[in-house]
C-alpha positions, 0 to 999 in steps of 0.5 A, spaced: 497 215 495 498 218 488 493 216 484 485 213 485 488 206 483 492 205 489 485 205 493 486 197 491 493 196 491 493 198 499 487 193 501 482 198 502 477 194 498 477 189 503 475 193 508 469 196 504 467 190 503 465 189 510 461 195 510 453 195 509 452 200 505 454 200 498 460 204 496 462 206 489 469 210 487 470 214 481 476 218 478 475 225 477 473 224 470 467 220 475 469 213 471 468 208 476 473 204 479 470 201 485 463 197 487 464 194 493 459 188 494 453 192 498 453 196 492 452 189 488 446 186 494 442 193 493 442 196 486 443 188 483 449 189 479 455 186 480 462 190 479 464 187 473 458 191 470 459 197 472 466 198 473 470 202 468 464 205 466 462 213 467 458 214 473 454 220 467 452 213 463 446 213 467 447 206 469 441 207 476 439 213 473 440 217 479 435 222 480 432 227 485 426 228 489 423 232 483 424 228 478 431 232 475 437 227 472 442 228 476 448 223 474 449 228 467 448 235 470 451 239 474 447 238 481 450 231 481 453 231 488 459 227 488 461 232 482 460 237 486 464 234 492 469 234 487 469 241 485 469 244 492 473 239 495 468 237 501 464 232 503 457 233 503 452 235 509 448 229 511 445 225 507 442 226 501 435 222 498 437 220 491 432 215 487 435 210 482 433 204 478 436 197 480 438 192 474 431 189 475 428 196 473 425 197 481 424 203 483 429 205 489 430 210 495 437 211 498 441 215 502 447 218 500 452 221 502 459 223 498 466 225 498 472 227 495 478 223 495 485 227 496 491 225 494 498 225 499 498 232 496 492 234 498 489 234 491 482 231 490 483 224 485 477 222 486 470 220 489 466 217 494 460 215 494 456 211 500 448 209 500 443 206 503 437 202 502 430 206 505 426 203 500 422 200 505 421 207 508 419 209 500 411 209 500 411 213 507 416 218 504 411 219 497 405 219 501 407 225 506 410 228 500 404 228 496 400 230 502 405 236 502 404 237 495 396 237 496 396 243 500 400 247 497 397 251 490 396 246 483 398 253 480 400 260 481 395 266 479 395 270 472 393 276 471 394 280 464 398 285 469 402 281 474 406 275 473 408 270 479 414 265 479 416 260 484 422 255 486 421 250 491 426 246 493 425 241 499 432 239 502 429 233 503 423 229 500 417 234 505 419 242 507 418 246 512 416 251 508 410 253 507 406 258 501 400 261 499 398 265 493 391 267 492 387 272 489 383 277 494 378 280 489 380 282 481 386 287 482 388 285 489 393 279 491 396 276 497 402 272 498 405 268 504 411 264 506 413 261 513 418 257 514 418 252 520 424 251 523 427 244 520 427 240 515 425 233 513 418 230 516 418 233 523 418 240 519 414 237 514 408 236 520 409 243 521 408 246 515 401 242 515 398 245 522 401 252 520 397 251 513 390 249 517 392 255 521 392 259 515 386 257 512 382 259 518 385 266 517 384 267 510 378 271 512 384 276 513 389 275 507 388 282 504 390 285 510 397 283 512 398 285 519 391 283 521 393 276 518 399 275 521 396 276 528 390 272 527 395 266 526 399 268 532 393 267 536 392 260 534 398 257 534 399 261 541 393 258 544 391 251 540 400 249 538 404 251 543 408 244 542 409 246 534 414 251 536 415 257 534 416 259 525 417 265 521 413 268 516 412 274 512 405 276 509 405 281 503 398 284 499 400 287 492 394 292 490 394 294 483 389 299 484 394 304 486 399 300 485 402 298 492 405 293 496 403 292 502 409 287 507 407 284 514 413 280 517 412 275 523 421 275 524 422 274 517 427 276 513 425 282 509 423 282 502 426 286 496 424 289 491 427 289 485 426 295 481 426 295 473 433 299 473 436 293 477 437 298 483 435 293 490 430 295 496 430 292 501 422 292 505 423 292 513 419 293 519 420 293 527 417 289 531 414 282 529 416 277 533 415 270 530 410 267 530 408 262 536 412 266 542 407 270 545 399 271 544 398 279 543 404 281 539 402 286 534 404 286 527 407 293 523 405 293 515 411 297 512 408 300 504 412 300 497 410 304 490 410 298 485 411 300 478 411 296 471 417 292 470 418 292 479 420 285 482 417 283 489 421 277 491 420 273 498 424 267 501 425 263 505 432 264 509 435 257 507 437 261 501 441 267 505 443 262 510 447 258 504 454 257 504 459 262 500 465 259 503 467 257 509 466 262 515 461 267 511 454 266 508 450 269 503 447 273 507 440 279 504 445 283 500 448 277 496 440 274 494 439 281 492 445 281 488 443 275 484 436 277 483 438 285 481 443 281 475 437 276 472 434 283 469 428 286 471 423 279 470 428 274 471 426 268 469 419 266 468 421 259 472 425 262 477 430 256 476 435 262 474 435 264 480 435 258 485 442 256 479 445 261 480 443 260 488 446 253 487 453 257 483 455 260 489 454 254 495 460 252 496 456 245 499 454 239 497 447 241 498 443 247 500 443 245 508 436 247 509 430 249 504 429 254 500 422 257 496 423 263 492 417 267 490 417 272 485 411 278 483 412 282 478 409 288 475 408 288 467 
């Protein structure tokens, strides 16, 4: 095959008509040249209404699950199988709008197409109707949202930055930012394994756990070992998740890190030189009851970074056989500059930037504190 076109002229079409999933095919410019009839059944237009028009016209309105327009932006997944010539990793919840105006959720999943040469000449992309599973999708992801913080702390001195970004419509991630007392904050991050629903489930027995140490909170090492207790005697059946407990203190100006398996956290100072905070021990949380936890100490001063993260954004894709890994997230947030970006959404862009799949495979949260 040498150009998309063909695609028609050898018959495939009939084959995709078959299909009980919608399928639409574009050129490399993203103009469609292909609905087949599922695609006419789910969304409500019929080929001839679509066929010849730029996917970027917007005509569903694709977005994702956080509400971005993804049909003219460069978080698009068909665009981004194009570009990286490789099909996406499982599928992919986009929301779209029928002709009808209704509101619906599919499962995607897209793809290049190659030529005979092996040159991408197009796209694919198949969905699903889960518009039936929609309102149980937007109750577990608004209960999620309930338990987790409305908004971040402010301080005249301190500043906190967050990207969360699900792979799914629910994570398993999970974080808290409180304020201990007047100059003393704390921040946690667990990340049970997963994603998707059963993930999301654990994220909500580890936040009822959490609230039961928040007694503790101050104290890292303390906290950390008073939620192991816990989920060792009362959620065995949860399986075991890693977290990371930290308390900045600015007071004397300190941080404090406790991590239960964790990656480490990093400190970016203000002349863009990266540390890496790490302490020995600290199994995961859930593996064994009486595990202690050791706290390792660092110096802050005005213009530092402290970033935590879960490890869907280390574990992302650069190429084929290697990962981004710790010393490649320290080495995008050492180039955003001292505060970053207010909205981390620098961060999690240049994240995306270097994945060299469709989508991130797991979920990720990035949590920033920095000193003023």
């Amino acid at each position: 095959m040498r150009s998309i076109q063909e695609i028609q002229e050898r018959g495939f079409t009939e084959i995709l008509d078959c299909l009980n999933s919608g399928v639409y095919i574009t050129d490399t410019n993203r103009r469609i040249v292909y609905w087949n009839r599922r695609a006419e059944e789910i969304t409500g237009y019929k080929a001839g209404e679509v066929v010849g028009y730029h996917c970027g016209a917007n005509i569903l309105r694709h977005r994702d699950k956080d509400g971005r327009v993804l049909c003219q932006s460069d978080h698009c997944p068909l665009r981004r199988s194009m570009e990286r010539a490789k099909p996406s990793d499982g599928a992919i919840v986009v929301f779209a709008q029928s002709k009808n105006g209704e509101d619906l959720l599919l499962a995607t999943s897209t793809a290049p197409v190659f030529a005979d040469d092996g040159t991408v000449i197009g796209g694919v992309e198949l969905f699903h109707d889960e518009r039936d599973s929609l309102h149980q999708m937007e109750l577990a992801r608004m209960v999620q949202r309930q338990m987790l913080p409305a908004r971040l702390p402010e301080h005249e001195r301190l500043s906190f930055a967050l990207q969360f970004a699900p792979k799914d419509m629910v994570s398993g991630d999970f974080y808290r930012i409180e304020r201990v007392s007047a100059d003393v904050f704390s921040m946690f991050l667990a990340d049970a394994a997963g994603h998707g629903v059963s993930a999301g489930l654990s994220a909500a027995l580890i936040y009822a756990m959490a609230l039961e140490c928040r007694q503790s909170e101050g104290h890292p090492a303390e906290f950390l070992r008073e939620l192991n207790e816990r989920a060792c005697l009362r959620a065995a059946g949860l399986g075991f998740f890693t977290a990371v407990a930290a308390v900045v203190n600015l007071s004397d100006r300190t941080a404090a890190i406790s991590s239960a398996g964790h990656p480490p956290a990093l400190i970016r100072r203000s002349d863009g030189a990266m540390e890496k905070i790490t302490t020995t021990g600290g199994l995961p949380i859930g593996i064994a009851p009486g595990t202690r936890f050791e706290v390792a100490f660092a110096t802050m001063s005005p213009g530092d970074s402290l970033v935590l993260y879960s490890d869907g954004a280390t574990e992302m894709r650069i190429d084929e056989q290697q990962r981004l890994g710790i010393d490649g997230l320290a080495a995008i947030i050492s180039s955003l500059g001292p505060a970053g970006d207010p909205t981390m959404a620098h961060l999690y862009g240049a994240l995306l930037d270097r994945c060299k799949t469709v989508e991130p495979e797991d979920d990720v949260t990035l949590l920033r504190c920095a000193l003023k």
